[in-house]
C-alpha positions, 0 to 999 in steps of 0.5 A: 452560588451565595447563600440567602444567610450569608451572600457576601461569605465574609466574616465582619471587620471590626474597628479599633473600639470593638476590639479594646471592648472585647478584649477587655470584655469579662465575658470573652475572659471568661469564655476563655476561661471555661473553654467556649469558642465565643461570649456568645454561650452566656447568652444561651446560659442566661436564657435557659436559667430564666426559660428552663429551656436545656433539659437532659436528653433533649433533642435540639437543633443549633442553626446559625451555629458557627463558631460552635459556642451554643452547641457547646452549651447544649453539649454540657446541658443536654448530657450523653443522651441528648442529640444536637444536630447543628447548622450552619453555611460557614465551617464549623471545626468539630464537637464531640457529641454533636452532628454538623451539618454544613448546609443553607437550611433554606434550601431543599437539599440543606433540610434534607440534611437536616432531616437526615441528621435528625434521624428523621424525628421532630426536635424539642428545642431550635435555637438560632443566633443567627445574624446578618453579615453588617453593611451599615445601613440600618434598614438594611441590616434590619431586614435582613435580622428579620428575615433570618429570623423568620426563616428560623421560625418557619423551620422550628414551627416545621420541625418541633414537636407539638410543646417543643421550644424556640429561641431566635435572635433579632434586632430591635426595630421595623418589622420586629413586631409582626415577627414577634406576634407570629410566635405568640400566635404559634407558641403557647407563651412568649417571651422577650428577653435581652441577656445580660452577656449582650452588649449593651449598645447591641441591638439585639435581642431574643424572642423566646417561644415555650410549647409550640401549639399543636395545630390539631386537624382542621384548625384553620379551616371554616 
């Protein structure tokens, strides 16, 4: 049975210009340089210098964590005892410091994992890089962007701790600011961020969520 995060189980097909770009592109130089597994680790390094998002000792929850590069940026940020617990429905090869769990966080059986990973305690920080695989038809990766990305939202808001961060990647486009309103709504700032690390012509971006608010008993109720 495919999954809801990854239905084709495919990895994307890159052109010819892609690939001149990233070989040329000195964030892949430099992530080869320092070690990480993509360029995409200077995107969490940009956002936690401008949020403050790593701190030493932290629990965080890496989902979409696949090849394993924000992991380890958490590993190199959050010290010795910090915990990570990363997810992803792809393999991900192993990090010294951080448990992997290899799981759709969709279903029933995967958040049990996660929970068990975990230690059964509620995070201070979830991150998600999380992407949809392309076809090539906008609305249709559009969808799919939010989607993920409102799936991540409703497992941090499940899982953090009252005060505890969020960070999810999205595209810019339809249904963006519905998703955006709700982490306001549940987050006592909000930010809207565009790393430097992301490319240009990219679509993406991140919504960042500091101090997720405490409910409280009753809020909601008349």
């Amino acid at each position: 049975m495919t999954s809801p995060l990854n239905p084709t189980r495919k990895k994307h097909r890159f052109g010819k210009a892609w690939m001149h770009d990233h070989v040329n592109d000195p964030y892949v130089k430099e992530a080869q340089r320092r070690g990480f597994r993509s360029r995409a680790a200077f995107k969490l390094i940009e956002l936690d210098e401008r949020d403050k998002l790593l701190k030493p000792g932290i629990v965080a929850v890496d989902l979409g964590s696949a090849p394993g590069s924000w992991s380890q940026v958490l590993r190199e940020r959050l010290g010795s005892k910090g915990r990570i617990v990363a997810v992803d429905v792809l393999e991900m090869h192993p990090l010294a410091g951080v448990a992997f769990v290899q799981a759709d966080f969709a279903t029933d059986e995967g958040l049990a994992a996660v929970a068990e990973a975990l230690g059964n305690r509620r995070a201070d920080l979830v991150v998600s890089d999380m992407a949809p695989n392309l076809s090539g038809v906008e609305s249709a990766d559009q969808a799919r962007s939010v989607g993920l990305a409102e799936m991540a939202l409703a497992f941090a808001v499940d899982h953090l701790q009252p005060g505890g961060d969020f960070v999810v990647k999205v595209f810019q486009g339809s249904g963006l600011a519905p998703l955006e309103k709700a982490v306001r709504e549940r987050f006592a700032k909000a930010y809207v961020r565009k790393p430097k690390a992301s490319r240009d012509r990219s679509r993406e971006i991140f919504l960042v969520g500091k101090g997720l608010r405490d409910p409280g008993p009753g809020e909601g109720q008349e």
